[in-house]
C-alpha positions in Angstrom: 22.3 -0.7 25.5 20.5 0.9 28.5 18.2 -0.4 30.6 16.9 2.1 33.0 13.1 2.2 31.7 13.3 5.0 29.9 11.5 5.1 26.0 8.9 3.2 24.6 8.4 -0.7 25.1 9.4 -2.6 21.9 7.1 -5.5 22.6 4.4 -5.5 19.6 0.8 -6.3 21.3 -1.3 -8.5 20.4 -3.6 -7.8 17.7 -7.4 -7.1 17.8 -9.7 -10.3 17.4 -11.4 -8.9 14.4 -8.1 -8.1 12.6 -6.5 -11.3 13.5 -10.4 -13.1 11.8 -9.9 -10.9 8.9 -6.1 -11.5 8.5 -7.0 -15.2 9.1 -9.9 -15.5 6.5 -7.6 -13.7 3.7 -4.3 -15.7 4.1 -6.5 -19.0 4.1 -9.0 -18.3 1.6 -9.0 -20.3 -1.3 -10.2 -18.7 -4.7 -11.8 -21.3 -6.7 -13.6 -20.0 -9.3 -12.5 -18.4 -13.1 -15.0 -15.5 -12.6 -13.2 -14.6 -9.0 -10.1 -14.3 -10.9 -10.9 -12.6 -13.9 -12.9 -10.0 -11.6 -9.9 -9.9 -9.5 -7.8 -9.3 -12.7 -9.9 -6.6 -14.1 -9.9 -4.6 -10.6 -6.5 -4.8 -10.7 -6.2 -3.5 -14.4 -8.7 -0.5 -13.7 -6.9 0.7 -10.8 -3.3 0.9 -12.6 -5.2 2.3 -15.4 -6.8 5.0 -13.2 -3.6 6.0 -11.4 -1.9 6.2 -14.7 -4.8 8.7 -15.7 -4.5 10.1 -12.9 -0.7 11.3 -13.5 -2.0 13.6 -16.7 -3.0 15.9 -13.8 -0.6 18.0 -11.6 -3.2 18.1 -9.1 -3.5 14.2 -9.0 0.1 13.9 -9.4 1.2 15.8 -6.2 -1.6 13.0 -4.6 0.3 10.0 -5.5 4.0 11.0 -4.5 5.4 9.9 -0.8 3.5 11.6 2.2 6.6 12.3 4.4 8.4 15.3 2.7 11.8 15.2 1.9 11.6 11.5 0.8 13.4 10.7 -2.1 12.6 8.0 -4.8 15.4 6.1 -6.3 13.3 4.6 -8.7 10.7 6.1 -9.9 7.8 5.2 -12.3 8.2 6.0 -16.0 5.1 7.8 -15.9 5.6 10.1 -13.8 7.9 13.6 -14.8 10.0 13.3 -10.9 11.9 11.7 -8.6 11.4 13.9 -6.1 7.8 15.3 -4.3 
């Protein structure tokens, strides 16, 4: 491998304070209560249950595929009709 200085440095910098409080806050925060998890649960189940929905539409399908084009899925959900966007 070269050395001359050329390309971008492939040192990661440090993070922002405020990311590295909220990072901090998640990873140690302790849920403690039945009604944080069953809220926790039900978000969860709504949102799968929206994207599901969400594949009965071509318009909302096209939304939910990979964002860089030419990617290809090897495997893909049983709900939706490709394997390819």
């Amino acid at each position: 491998m070269s050395s001359h200085g050329f390309g971008e440095s492939t040192l990661r910098p440090k993070p922002d304070a405020v990311l590295q409080d909220i990072a901090d806050y998640v990873h140690d925060y302790k849920v403690s209560t039945d009604l944080a998890w069953e809220t926790a649960r039900l978000c969860l189940i709504d949102t799968i249950g929206c994207g599901l929905e969400g594949l009965r539409f071509p318009q909302c399908e096209r939304l939910m595929g990979p964002v860089v084009p030419g990617t290809v899925v090897p495997m893909v959900c049983p709900a939706t009709r490709q394997t390819r966007w």
